[in-house]
C-alpha positions as CSV (number, residue, x, y, z in Angstrom):
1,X,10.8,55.7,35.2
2,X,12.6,52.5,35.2
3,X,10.9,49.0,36.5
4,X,12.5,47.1,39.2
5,X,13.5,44.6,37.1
6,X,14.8,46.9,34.8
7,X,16.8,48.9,37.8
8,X,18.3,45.5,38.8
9,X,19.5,44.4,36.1
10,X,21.5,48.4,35.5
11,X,22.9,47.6,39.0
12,X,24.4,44.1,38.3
13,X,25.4,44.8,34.5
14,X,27.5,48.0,36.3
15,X,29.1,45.3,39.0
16,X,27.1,46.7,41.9
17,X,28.3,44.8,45.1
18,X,26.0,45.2,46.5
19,X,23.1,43.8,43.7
20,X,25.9,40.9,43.2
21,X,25.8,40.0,46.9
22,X,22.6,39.9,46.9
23,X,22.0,37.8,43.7
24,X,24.6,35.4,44.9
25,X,22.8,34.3,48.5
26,X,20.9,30.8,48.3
27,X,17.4,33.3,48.3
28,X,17.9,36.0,47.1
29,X,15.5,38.6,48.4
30,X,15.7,41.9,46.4
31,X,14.0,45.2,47.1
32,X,10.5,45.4,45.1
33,X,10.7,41.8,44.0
34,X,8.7,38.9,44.4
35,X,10.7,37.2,47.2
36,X,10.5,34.0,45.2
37,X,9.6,34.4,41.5
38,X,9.7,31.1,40.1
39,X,8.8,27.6,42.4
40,X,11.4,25.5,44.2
41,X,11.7,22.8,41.3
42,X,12.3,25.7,38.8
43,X,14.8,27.1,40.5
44,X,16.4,24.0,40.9
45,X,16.4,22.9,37.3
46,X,17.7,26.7,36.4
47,X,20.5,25.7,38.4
48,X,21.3,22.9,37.1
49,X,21.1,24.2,33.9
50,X,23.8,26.9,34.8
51,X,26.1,24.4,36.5
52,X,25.9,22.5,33.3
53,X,26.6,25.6,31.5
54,X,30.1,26.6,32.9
55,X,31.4,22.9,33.4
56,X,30.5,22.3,37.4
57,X,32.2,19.4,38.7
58,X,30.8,15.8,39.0
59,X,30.2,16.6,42.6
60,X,28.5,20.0,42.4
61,X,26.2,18.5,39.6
62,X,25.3,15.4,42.0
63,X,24.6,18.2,44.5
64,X,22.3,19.9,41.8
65,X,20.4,16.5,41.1
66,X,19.7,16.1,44.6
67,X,18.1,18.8,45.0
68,X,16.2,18.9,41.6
69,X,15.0,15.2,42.7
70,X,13.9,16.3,46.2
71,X,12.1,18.8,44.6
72,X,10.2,16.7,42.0
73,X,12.4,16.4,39.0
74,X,12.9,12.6,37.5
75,X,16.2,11.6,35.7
76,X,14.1,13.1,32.6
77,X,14.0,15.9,33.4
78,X,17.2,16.1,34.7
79,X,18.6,15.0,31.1
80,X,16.4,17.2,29.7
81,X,18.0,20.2,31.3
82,X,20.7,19.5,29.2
83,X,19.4,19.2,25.8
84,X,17.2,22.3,26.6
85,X,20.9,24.2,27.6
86,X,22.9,22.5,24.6
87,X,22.1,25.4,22.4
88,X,23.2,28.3,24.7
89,X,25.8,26.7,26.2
90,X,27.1,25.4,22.8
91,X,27.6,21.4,22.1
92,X,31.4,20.8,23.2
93,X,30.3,22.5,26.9
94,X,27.4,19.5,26.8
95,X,29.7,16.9,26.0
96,X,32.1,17.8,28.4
97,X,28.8,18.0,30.9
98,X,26.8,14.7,29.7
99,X,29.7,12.4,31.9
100,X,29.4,14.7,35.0
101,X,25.7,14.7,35.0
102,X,25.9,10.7,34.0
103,X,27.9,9.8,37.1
104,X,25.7,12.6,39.1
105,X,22.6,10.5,38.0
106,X,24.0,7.5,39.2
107,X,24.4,5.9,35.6
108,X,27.4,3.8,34.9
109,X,29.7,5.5,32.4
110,X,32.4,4.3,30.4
111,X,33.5,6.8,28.2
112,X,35.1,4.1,25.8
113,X,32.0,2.2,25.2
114,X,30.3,6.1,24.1
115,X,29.9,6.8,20.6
């Protein structure tokens, strides 16, 4: 017999509305699942590594560093997120990211003065 992880995962690689709908809420709270699996600051630092993955916007990023900073993550970190994701996300995604999450850090960026 399948695990619930293992069931979940069927459901949303098959494009279960459902599964999808549920994945996509602010908490998700899935049948047979820890309600929260990982902490507040991991999930926020997971986000922001996804943001960074598909090229979010300056403003979505700020919005992601907010709440990764309320949560306990320093500017660090936050830069950290993207080295970590550079791999996965491949290293023209991170350059295109490294200005949006600049400017969503508050740094002063200059893109002439880069490199």
């Amino acid at each position: 017999m399948a695990s619930l992880p293992e069931m979940l995962l069927r459901r949303v690689a098959r494009g279960d509305e459902e599964s999808l709908s549920a994945l996509m809420t602010p908490r998700p709270a899935l049948a047979g699942l820890p309600d929260q699996p990982l902490d507040r600051r991991t999930r926020t630092l997971v986000r922001l590594a996804a943001l960074l993955a598909v090229g979010a916007s300056t403003t979505t990023l700020r919005w992601a560093v907010e709440d990764a900073a309320a949560n306990g993550a320093a500017p660090g970190t936050l830069a950290g997120v993207l080295l970590a994701s550079a791999a996965a996300a491949g290293t023209v995604r991170m350059v295109e990211s490294a200005p949006r999450l600049a400017l969503a850090l508050g740094f002063d960026v200059e893109l002439g003065d880069w490199g």
